[in-house]
C-alpha positions in Angstrom: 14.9 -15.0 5.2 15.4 -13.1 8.8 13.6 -15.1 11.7 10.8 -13.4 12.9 8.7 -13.3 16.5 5.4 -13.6 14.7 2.8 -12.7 17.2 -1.3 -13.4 17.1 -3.8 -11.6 18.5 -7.3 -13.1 17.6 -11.1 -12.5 18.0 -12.1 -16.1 19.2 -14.0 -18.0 16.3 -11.4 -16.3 13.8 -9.2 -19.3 13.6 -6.2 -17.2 14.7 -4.7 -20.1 16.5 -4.9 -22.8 13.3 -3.8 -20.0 11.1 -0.6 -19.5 13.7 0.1 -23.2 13.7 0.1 -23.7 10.4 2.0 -20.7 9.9 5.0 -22.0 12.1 4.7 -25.1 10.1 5.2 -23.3 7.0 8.4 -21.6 8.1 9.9 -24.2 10.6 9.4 -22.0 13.7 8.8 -23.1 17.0 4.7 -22.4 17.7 3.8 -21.5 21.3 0.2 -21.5 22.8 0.0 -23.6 25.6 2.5 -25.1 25.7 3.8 -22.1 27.3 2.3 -22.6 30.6 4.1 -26.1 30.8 7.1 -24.1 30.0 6.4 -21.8 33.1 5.3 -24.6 35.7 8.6 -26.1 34.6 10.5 -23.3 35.6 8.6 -22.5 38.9 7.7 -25.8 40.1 3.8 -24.8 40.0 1.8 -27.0 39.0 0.8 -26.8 35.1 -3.1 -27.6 35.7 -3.2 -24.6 38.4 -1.7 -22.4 35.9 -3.9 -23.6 33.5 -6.7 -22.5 35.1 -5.9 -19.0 35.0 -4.4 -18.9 32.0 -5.7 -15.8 29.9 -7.5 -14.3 33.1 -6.2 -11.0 34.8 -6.0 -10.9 38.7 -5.7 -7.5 40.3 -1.8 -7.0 41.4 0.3 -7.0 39.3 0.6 -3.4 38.4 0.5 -2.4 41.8 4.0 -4.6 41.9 5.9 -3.1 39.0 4.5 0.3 39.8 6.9 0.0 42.9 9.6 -0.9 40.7 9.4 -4.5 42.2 10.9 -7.3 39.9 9.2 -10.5 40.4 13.2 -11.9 39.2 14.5 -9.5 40.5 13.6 -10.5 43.9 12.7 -13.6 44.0 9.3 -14.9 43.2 8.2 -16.1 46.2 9.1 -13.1 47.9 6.3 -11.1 46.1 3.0 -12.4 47.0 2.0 -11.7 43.1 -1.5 -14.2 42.8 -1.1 -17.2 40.6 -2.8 -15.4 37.3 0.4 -12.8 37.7 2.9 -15.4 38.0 1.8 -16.8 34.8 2.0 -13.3 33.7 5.7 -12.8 34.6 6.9 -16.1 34.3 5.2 -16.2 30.3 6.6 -12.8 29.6 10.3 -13.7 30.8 9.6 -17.1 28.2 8.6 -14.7 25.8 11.5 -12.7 25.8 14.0 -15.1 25.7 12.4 -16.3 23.0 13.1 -12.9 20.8 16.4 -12.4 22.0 17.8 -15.8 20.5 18.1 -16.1 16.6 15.1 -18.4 16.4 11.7 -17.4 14.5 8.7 -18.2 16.7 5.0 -17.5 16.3 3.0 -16.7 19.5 -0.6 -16.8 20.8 -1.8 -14.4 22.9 -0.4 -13.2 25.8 0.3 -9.8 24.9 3.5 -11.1 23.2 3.5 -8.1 21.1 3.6 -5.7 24.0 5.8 -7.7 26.1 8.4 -7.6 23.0 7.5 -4.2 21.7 9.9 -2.6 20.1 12.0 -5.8 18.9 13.4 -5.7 15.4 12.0 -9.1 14.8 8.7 -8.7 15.6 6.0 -9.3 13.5 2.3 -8.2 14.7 -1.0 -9.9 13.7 -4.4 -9.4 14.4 -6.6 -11.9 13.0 -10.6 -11.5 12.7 -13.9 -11.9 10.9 -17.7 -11.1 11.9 -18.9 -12.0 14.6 -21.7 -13.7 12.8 -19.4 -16.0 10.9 -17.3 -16.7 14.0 -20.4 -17.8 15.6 -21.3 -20.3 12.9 -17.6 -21.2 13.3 -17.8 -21.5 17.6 -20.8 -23.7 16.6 -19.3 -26.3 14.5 -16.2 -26.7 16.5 -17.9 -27.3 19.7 -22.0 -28.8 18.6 -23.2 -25.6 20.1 -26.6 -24.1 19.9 -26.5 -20.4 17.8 -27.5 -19.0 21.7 -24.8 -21.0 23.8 -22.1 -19.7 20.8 -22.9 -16.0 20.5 -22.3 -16.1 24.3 -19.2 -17.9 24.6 -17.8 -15.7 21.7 -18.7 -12.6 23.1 -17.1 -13.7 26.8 -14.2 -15.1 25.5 -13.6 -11.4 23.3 -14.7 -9.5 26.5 -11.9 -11.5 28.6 -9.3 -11.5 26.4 -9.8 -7.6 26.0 -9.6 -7.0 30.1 -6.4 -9.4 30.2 -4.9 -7.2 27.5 -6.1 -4.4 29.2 -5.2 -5.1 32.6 -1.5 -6.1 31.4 -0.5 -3.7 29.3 -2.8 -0.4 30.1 -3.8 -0.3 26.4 -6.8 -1.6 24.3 -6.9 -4.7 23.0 -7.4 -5.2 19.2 -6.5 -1.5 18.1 -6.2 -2.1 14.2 -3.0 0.7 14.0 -1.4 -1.7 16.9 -0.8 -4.5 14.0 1.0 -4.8 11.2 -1.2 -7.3 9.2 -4.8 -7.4 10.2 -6.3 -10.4 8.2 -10.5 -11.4 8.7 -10.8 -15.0 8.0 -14.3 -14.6 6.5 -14.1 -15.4 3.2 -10.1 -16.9 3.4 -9.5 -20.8 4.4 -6.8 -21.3 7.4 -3.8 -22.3 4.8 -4.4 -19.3 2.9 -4.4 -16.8 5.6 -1.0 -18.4 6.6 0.1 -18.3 3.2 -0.4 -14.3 3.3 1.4 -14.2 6.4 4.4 -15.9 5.1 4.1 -13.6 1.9 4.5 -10.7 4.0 7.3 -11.9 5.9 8.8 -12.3 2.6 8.3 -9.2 1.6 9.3 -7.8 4.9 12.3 -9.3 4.0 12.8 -8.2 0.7 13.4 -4.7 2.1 
C-alpha cells in the first residue's frame, strides 16, 4: 500500500488524537503530535518548554511577514522578529513538509498539516468529531471534571483551535468539504475509528 500523510483535525473530546496514534500503529507510520515541538526546539535551539507554551496559540505577525514575501528560511530566522507562537509556526510547517516529501507514511495532529501540505498526492485528510454533549462526558472522565468546568474547557479549546486555524491559513477550521473522511466518535470505540481509517486507505489504494 502507498504511504500516506494522514492528517487529523479534531473537535477536542472526540478522541482524534488516540484514534491518530493508534492509527500509525496500525500501519507502522511515524505519529507526530508533540513531539513535533521537540523536533522544532531541536532545530532552532529554543527551548522546548517555551515552545510549548504556545503551542496551538496564534500570535499576530506572521501574515504580515509572508505578505512581504519574507521567508523566515529564507532569511534567516533571527533576522525576522516573527514572535515565538510564529516560529513554532514556521519551524513545524518546514517539519511538516519534509515529512511528505520523503517516501514515509506519517499521521499528523493539528497544525494545519493539511493546509501546510495541500495539494500533496499523499495526503490523506481527516476530521474527527462527535456532540458536544458526549465529548463533554468524555472531557469529564479524562480529567475528573465537573459537567461545568468541561463544557468550558471544550468549548475554549474548539474556539482556539478554530482562531489558530484561522489565523494561519485564512480559512475556517473544520469545513466538512475540507476533509476527506469526517468520522464522529459517538457511537464508534478509538480502534474502530482507526480501523475505518486504515480501510479507507486501503481502498484509496485499490484505485
Amino acid at each position: 500500500m502507498k504511504n500516506y500523510i494522514v492528517t487529523i483535525t479534531r473537535q477536542y473530546g472526540s478522541c482524534g488524537r488516540a484514534v491518530g496514534e493508534r492509527l500509525s500503529e496500525l500501519l507502522g507510520y511515524k505519529f507526530y503530535d508533540k513531539n513535533l515541538i521537540t523536533m522544532a526546539a531541536q532545530r532552532s535551539g529554543l527551548s522546548s518548554e517555551v515552545l510549548g507554551n504556545v503551542d496551538g496559540q496564534a500570535a499576530n505577525s506572521l501574515l504580515y511577514t509572508l505578505a512581504l514575501g519574507s521567508s523566515s528560511y529564507n532569511h534567516g530566522m533571527s533576522q525576522v522578529n516573527l514572535p515565538i507562537n510564529d516560529k513554532l509556526f514556521v519551524l513545524q510547517s518546514e517539519i511538516i513538509k519534509e515529512l511528505a516529501d520523503s517516501d514515509d507514511g506519517a499521521v499528523i495532529v493539528g497544525r494545519c498539516a493539511d493546509y501546510v501540505i495541500s495539494g500533496n498526492p499523499r495526503l490523506v485528510r481527516i476530521f474527527i468529531c462527535g456532540e458536544f454533549c458526549n465529548r463533554v462526558k468524555r472531557v469529564m472522565a479524562r480529567h475528573g471534571l465537573t459537567e461545568s468546568q468541561a463544557k468550558d474547557i471544550t468549548i475554549k479549546t474548539d474556539k482556539r483551535r478554530a482562531n489558530y486555524y484561522s489565523y494561519y491559513t485564512g480559512d475556517k477550521w473544520g469545513k466538512l468539504d475540507k476533509y476527506d473522511l469526517v468520522i464522529n466518535t459517538d457511537n464508534m470505540t478509538v480502534e474502530k475509528a482507526a480501523q475505518l481509517i486504515a480501510s479507507y486507505l486501503a481502498i484509496l489504494d485499490a484505485e
